[in-house]
C-alpha positions as a Markdown table, in Angstrom:
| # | Residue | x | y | z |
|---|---|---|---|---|
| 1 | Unk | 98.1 | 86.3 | 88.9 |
| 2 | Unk | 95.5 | 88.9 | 87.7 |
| 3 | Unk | 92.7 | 87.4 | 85.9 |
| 4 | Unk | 92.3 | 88.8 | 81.8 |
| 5 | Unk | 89.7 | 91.2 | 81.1 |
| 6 | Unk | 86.3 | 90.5 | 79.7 |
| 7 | Unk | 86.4 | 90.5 | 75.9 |
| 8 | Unk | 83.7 | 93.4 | 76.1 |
| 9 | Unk | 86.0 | 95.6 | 78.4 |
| 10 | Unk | 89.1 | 94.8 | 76.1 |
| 11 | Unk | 86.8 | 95.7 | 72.9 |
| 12 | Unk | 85.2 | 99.1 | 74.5 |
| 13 | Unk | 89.0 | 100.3 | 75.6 |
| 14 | Unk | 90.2 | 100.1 | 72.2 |
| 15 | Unk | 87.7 | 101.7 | 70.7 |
| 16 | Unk | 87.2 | 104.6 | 73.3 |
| 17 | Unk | 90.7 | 105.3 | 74.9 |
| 18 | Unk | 92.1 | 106.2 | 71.8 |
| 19 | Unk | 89.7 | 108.9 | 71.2 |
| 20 | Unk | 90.1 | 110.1 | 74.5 |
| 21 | Unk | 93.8 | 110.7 | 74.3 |
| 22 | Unk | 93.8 | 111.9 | 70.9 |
| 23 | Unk | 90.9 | 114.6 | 71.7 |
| 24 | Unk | 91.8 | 117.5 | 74.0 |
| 25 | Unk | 88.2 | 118.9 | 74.0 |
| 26 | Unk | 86.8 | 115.5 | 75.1 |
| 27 | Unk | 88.9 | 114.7 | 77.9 |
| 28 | Unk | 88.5 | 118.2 | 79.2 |
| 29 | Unk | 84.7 | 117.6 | 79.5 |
| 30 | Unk | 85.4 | 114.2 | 81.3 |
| 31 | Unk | 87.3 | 115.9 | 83.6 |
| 32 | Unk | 86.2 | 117.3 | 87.2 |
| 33 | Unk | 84.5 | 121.4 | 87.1 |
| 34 | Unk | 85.8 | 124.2 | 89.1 |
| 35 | Unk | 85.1 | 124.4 | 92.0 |
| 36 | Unk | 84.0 | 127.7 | 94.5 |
| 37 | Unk | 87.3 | 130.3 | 95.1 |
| 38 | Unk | 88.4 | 130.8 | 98.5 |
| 39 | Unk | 89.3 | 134.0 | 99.8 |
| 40 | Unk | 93.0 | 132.6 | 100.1 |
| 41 | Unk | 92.7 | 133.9 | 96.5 |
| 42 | Unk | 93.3 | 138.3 | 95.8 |
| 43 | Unk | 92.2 | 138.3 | 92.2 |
| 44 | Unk | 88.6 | 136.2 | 92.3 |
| 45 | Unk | 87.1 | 138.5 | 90.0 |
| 46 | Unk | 90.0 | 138.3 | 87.6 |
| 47 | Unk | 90.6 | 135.1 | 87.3 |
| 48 | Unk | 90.4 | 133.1 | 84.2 |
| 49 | Unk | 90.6 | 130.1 | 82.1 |
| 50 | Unk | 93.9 | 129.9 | 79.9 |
| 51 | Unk | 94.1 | 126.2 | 78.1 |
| 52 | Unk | 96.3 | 127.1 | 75.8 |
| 53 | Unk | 99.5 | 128.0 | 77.9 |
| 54 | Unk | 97.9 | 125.6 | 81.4 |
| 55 | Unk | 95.6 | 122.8 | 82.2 |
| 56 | Unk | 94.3 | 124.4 | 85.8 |
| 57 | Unk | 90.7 | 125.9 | 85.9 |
| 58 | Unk | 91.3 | 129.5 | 86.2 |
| 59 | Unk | 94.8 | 131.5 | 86.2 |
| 60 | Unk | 95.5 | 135.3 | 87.3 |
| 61 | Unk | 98.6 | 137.0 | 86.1 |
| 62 | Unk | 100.0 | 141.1 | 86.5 |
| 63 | Unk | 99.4 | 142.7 | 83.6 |
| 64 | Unk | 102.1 | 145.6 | 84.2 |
| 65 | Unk | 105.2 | 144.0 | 82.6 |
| 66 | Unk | 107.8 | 145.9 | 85.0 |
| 67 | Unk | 106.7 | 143.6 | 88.0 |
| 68 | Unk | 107.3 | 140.3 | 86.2 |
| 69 | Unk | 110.4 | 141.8 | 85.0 |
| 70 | Unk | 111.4 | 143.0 | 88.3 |
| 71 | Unk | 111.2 | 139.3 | 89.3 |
| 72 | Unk | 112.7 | 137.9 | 86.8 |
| 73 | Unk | 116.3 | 137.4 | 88.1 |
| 74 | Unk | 115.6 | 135.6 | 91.1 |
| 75 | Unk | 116.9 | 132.1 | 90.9 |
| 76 | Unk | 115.6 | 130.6 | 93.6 |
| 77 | Unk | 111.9 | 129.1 | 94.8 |
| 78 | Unk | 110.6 | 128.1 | 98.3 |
| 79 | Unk | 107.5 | 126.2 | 98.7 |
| 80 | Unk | 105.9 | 127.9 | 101.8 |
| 81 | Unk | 103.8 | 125.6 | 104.5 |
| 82 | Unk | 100.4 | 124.8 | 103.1 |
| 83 | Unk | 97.5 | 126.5 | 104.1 |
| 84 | Unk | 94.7 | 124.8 | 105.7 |
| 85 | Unk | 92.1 | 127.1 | 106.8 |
| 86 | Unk | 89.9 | 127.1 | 103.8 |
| 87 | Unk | 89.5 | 123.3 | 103.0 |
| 88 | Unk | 86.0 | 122.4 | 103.3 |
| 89 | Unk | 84.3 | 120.0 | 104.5 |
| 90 | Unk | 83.6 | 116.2 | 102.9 |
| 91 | Unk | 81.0 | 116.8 | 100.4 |
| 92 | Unk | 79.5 | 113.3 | 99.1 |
| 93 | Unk | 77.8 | 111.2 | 101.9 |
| 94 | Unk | 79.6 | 108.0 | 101.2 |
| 95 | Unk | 82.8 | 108.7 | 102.4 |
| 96 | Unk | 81.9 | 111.0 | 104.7 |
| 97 | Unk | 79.8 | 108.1 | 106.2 |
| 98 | Unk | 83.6 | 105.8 | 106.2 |
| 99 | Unk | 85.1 | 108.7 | 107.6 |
| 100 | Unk | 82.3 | 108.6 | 110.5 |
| 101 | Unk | 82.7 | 105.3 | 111.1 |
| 102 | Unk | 86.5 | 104.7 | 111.3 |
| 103 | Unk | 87.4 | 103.0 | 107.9 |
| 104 | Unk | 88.6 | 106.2 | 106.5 |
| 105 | Unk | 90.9 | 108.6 | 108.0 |
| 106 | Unk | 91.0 | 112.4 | 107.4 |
| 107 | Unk | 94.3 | 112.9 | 106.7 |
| 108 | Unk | 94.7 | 116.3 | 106.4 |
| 109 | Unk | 97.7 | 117.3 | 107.4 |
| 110 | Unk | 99.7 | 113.8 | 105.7 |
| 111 | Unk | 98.1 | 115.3 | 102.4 |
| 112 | Unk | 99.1 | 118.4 | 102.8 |
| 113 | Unk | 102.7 | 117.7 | 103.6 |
| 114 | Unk | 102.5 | 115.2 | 100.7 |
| 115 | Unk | 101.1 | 118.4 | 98.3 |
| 116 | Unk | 104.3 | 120.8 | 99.6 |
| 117 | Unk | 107.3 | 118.2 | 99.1 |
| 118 | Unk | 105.7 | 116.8 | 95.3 |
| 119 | Unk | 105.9 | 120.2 | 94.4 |
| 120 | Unk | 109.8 | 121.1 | 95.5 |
| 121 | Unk | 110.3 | 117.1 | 94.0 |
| 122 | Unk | 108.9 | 118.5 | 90.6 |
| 123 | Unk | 112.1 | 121.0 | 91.0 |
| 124 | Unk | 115.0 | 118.5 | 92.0 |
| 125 | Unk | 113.6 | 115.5 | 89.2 |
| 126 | Unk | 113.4 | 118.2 | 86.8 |
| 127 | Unk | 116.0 | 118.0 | 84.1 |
| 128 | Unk | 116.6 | 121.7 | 83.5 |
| 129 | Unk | 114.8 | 123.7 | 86.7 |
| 130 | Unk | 114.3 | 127.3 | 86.2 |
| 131 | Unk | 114.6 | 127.6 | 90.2 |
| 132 | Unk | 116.7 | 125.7 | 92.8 |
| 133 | Unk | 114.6 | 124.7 | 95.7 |
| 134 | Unk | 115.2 | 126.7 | 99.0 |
| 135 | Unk | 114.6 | 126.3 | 102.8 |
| 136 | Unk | 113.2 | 129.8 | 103.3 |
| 137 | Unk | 112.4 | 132.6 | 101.6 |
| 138 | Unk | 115.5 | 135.2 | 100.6 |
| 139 | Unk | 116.0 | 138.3 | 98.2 |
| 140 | Unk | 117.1 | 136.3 | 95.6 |
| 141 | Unk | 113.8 | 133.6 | 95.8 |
| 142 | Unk | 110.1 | 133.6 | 94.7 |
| 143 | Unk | 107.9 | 132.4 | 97.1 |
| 144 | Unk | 104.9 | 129.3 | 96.0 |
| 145 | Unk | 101.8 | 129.4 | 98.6 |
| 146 | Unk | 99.3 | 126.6 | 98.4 |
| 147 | Unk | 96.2 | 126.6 | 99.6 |
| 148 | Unk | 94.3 | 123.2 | 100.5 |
| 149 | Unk | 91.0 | 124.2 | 99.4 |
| 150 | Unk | 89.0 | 120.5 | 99.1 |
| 151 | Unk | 89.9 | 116.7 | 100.1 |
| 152 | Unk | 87.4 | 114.1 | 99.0 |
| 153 | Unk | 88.1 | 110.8 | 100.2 |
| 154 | Unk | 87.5 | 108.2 | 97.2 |
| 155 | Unk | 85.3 | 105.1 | 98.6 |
| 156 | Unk | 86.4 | 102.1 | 98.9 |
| 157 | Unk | 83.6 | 100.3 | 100.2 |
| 158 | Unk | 81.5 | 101.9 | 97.2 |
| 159 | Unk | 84.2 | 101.0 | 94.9 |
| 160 | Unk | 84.2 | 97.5 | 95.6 |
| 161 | Unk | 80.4 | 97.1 | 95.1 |
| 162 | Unk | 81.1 | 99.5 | 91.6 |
| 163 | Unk | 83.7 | 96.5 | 90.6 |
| 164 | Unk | 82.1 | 93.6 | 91.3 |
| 165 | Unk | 78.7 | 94.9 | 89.4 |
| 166 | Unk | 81.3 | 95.5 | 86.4 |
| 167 | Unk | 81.7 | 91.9 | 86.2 |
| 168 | Unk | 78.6 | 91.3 | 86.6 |
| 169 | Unk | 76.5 | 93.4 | 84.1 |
| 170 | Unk | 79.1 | 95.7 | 82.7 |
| 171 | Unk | 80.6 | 98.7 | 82.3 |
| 172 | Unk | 77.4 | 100.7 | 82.6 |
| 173 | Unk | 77.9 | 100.0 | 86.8 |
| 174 | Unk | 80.5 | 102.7 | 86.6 |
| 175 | Unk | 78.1 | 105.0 | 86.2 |
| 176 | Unk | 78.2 | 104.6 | 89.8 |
| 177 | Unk | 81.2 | 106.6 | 90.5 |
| 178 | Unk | 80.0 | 109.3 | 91.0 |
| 179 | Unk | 79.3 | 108.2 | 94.6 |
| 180 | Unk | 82.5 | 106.6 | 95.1 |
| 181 | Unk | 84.7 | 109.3 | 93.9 |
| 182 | Unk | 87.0 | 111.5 | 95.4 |
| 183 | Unk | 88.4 | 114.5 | 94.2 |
| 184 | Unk | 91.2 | 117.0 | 95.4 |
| 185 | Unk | 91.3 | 121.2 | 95.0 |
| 186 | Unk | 94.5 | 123.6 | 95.6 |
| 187 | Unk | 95.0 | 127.2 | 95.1 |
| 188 | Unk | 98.3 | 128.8 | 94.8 |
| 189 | Unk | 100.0 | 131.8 | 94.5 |
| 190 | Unk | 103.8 | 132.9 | 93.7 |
| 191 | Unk | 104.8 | 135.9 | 95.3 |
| 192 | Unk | 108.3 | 137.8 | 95.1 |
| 193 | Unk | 110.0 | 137.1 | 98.0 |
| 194 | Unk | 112.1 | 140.5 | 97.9 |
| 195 | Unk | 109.6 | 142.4 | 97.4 |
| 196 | Unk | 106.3 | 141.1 | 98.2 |
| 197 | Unk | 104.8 | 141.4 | 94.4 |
| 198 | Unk | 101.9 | 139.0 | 93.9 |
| 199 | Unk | 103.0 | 137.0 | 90.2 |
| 200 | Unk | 100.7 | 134.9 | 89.6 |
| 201 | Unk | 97.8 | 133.1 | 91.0 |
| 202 | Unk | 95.9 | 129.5 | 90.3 |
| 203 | Unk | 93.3 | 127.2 | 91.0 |
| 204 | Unk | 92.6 | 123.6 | 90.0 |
| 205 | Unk | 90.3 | 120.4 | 90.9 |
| 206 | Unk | 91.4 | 116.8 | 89.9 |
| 207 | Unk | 88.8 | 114.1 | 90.4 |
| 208 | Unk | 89.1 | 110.4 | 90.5 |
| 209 | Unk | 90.2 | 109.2 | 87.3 |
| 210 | Unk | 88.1 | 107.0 | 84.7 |
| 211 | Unk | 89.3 | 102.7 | 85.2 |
| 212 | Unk | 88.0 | 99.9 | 84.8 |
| 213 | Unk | 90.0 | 98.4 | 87.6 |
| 214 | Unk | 92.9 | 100.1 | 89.8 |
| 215 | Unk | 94.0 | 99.5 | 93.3 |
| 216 | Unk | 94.1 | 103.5 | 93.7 |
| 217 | Unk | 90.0 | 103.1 | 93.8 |
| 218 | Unk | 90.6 | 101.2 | 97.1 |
| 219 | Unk | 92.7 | 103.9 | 98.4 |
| 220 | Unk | 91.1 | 106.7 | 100.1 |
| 221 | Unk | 93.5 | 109.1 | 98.5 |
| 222 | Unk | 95.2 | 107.3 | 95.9 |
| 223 | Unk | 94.2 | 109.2 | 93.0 |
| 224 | Unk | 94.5 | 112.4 | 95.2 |
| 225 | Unk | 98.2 | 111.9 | 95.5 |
| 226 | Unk | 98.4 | 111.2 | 91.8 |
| 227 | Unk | 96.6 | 114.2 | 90.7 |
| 228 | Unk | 99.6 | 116.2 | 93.3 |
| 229 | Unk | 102.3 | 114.7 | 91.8 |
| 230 | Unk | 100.7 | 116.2 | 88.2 |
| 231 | Unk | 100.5 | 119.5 | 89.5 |
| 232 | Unk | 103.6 | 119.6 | 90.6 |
| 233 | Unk | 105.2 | 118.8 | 86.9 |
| 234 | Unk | 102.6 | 121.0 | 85.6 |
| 235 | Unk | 103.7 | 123.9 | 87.5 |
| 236 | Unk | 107.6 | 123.3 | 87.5 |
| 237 | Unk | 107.0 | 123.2 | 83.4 |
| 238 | Unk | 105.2 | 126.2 | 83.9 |
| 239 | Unk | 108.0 | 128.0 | 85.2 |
| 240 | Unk | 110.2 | 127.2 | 82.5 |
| 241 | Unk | 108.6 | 127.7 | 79.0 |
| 242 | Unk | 108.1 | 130.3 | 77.2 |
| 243 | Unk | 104.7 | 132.0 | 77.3 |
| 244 | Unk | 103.7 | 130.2 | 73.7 |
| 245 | Unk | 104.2 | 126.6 | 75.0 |
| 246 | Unk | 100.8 | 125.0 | 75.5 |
| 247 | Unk | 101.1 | 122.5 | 78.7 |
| 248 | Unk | 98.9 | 119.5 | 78.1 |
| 249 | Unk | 96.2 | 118.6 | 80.5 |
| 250 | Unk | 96.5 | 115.0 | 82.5 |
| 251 | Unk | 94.6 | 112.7 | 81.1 |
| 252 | Unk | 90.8 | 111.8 | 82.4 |
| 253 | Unk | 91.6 | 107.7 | 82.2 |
| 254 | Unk | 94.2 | 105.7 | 83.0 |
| 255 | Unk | 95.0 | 102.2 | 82.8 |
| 256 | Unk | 98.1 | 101.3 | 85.6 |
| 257 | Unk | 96.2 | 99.4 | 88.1 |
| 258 | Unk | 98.7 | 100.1 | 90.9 |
C-alpha cells in the first residue's frame, strides 16, 4: 500500500492545481515551447499559432475556400506509415547517457507504430467520427501524414534521485526535471487523397508532465505515449467541430500515478 503524502505536498496541491486548471494562460506557459520545423513541413513560413480553435504550436490551413470545399465530401481517413527521417537526435545528456549504456532503449519504430494506431483509435472510440478509418488511401478518403520529428527519453535513473530528494527537502528538488524529462514532437499533414490537395498542416511538442510522484517518470516513454494518445483525441475533435469550437489544451500536471 502506497504510503500518504507529506502534509506540505497535500497543502501545496490544493493551493496550486486549482489555479492551474482553472487558468488557460498559465498552464500554456508551463507547458513545453516549439520546437525547430522540419522540412517534412510545405508551409514553414506560414505557419501559425491558433489557441482559440487548437492546442498544437503552430497550424497552416488553405486559404482558397474551393479546396476545402472540394474535400469536403470524402468520408473516409487513412493514417499513412509514419515518417521517420527527420527525428533528431537525443538532446539532454542524461538519457542519452542510459541510452549509451543499455538501460534505455531507442524505440523508435515501437513509438512510431504506437503514434499511427492512437490516432486511427481516436476514430473508432470516438462517439460520433467525422471519418471511418481506412486501410489505404481511395477517392473517397483524406489522407493524415505524421512526421516523427523528436523522441526524448524521460530518465529514470535521474527521476529516482528527483523523488527521493522530494522527500527529503521538498518540492523545490523538482526543479531538477529539467534533466530528467523527456519530451515528444510530431508534424502532420492531411492531404486529399483524390486529388492530392494539401488541407492542413501541424506541429506540436508535449513534454513530461508536472508530478509529484508517477510511475510514468520511471518509464522512458511513458508520458510520451500519453501525450500521443492526446493528440490523437485532439485531432479526431478537430475534424468534427465547427471552426468556432475552441479545443482545450491537455493539461501541464497530472495526478494518476500509474
Amino acid at each position: 500500500m502506497a504510503s500518504p503524502l507529506p502534509s506540505y505536498v497535500v497543502l501545496a496541491l490544493a493551493l496550486v492545481l486549482p489555479a492551474l486548471s482553472s487558468c488557460r494562460s498559465t498552464n500554456h506557459l508551463l507547458k513545453a515551447g516549439a520546437v525547430d520545423l522540419s522540412p517534412f513541413i510545405e508551409h514553414p513560413a506560414e505557419m501559425i499559432p491558433d489557441r482559440e480553435r487548437l492546442p498544437f504550436h503552430k497550424i497552416w490551413w488553405p486559404r482558397d475556400p474551393k479546396v476545402i470545399a472540394q474535400a469536403s465530401p470524402r468520408t473516409s481517413l487513412f493514417v499513412a506509415p509514419i515518417r521517420m527521417e527527420y527525428l533528431r537526435p537525443v538532446k539532454k545528456s542524461l538519457p542519452r547517457k542510459e541510452i549509451e549504456m543499455g538501460s534505455i532503449e531507442r524505440r523508435e519504430a515501437e513509438m512510431a507504430d504506437y503514434l499511427r494506431n492512437e490516432f486511427g483509435r481516436a476514430f473508432l472510440r470516438s462517439p460520433a467520427p467525422r471519418y471511418r478509418l481506412a486501410r489505404t488511401p481511395s477517392k473517397d478518403s483524406i489522407t493524415l501524414e505524421l512526421a516523427l520529428v523528436e523522441l526524448n527519453p524521460t530518465s529514470p535513473k535521474g527521476n529516482a534521485v528527483k523523488t527521493g530528494l522530494k522527500f527529503v527537502i521538498g518540492p523545490i528538488a523538482g526543479l531538477g526535471g529539467y534533466f530528467t524529462k523527456g519530451n515528444i514532437a510530431i508534424e502532420g499533414k492531411l492531404r486529399d487523397s483524390r486529388t492530392g490537395q494539401l488541407l492542413f498542416e501541424f506541429a506540436d511538442n508535449e513534454a513530461d508532465k508536472m508530478t509529484f510522484y508517477s510511475l510514468r517518470d520511471f518509464r522512458p516513454y511513458g508520458h510520451a505515449t500519453v501525450a500521443i494518445q492526446e493528440w490523437g483525441q485532439q485531432f479526431e475533435l478537430f475534424t468534427r467541430t465547427r471552426a468556432n469550437y475552441r479545443i482545450d489544451e491537455s493539461r501541464c500536471y497530472t495526478l494518476d500515478p500509474r
